[in-house]
N, C-alpha and C positions, 0 to 999 in steps of 0.2 A: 071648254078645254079642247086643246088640239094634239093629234100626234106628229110630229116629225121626223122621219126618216132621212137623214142625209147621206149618201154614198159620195164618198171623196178620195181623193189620193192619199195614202198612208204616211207622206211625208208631211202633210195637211194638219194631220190631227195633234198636235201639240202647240200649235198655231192656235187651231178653232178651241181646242181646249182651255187659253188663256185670254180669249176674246170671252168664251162662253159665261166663264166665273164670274165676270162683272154682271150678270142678269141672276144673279141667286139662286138660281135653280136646287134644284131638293134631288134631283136623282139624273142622270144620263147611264145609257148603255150605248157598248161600243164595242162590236163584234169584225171581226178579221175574215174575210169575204173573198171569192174568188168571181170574176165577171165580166161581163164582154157588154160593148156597147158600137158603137162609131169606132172606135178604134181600134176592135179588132185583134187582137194581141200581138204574138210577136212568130217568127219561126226561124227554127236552130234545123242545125244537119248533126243527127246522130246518127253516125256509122256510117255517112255517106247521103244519107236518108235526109231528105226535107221532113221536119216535123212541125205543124201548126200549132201553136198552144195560142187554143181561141178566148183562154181567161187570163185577167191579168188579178192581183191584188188589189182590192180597195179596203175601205173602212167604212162602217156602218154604222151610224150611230141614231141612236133610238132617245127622244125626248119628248114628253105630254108635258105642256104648258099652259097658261092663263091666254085665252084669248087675246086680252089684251100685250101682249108678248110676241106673237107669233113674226109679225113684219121686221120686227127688228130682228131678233132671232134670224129668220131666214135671210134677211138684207149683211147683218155680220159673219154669215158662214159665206153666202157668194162671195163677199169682198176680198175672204181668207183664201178660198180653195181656189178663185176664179183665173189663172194663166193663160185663157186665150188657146188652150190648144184643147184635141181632141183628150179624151179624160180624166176632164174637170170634176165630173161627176152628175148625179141628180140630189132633187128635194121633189119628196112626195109630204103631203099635207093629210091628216086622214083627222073625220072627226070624232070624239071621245066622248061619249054618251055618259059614263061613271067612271071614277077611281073610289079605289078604298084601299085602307092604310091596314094591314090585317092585324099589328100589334095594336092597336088604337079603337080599330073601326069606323076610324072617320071615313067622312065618303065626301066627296065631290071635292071643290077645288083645296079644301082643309088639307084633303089627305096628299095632296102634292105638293105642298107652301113648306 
């Protein structure tokens, strides 16, 4: 089993949300994020005043799936989110030693199917 972490643009995520549904998944989370990369944010003048705001809005979203899964998965969110410019976002890959299903107690890839 694998975890994936995608950071993406917030305009992204109902896109990847109707790409994702075709792979059956049992669970995604998807948290509202502030963050800087290459791109740097943006800066406004309040009161006269330069101000840097070095974080912009992304989305995060969190998914453990079937190894056998993984490439597609990550190959159907680049295709979603990817526009060629600076904060497209990342994919971090991390590996998943156990799940377990706490109503159930199944454990390993049961508890995610």
């Amino acid at each position: 089993m694998k975890k994936i972490e995608a950071y993406i643009r917030p305009e992204k995520l109902e896109e990847i949300k109707t790409v994702l549904d075709k792979y059956n998944l049992n669970g995604m989370s998807i948290i509202q994020i502030m963050g800087c990369g290459n791109q740097k944010g943006w800066k406004e003048y309040v009161r006269g005043t330069e101000v840097d705001y070095n974080f912009l809005q992304k989305i995060k979203i969190e998914l453990v799936v079937l190894d056998e899964q993984v490439e597609k998965i990550i190959q159907s969110i680049i295709e979603v989110s990817s526009t060629g410019e600076y904060g497209d976002g990342k994919i971090f890959l991390y590996n998943v030693e156990d799940a377990i299903r706490v109503r159930t107690k199944e454990r390993g890839e049961s508890a995610i199917k």
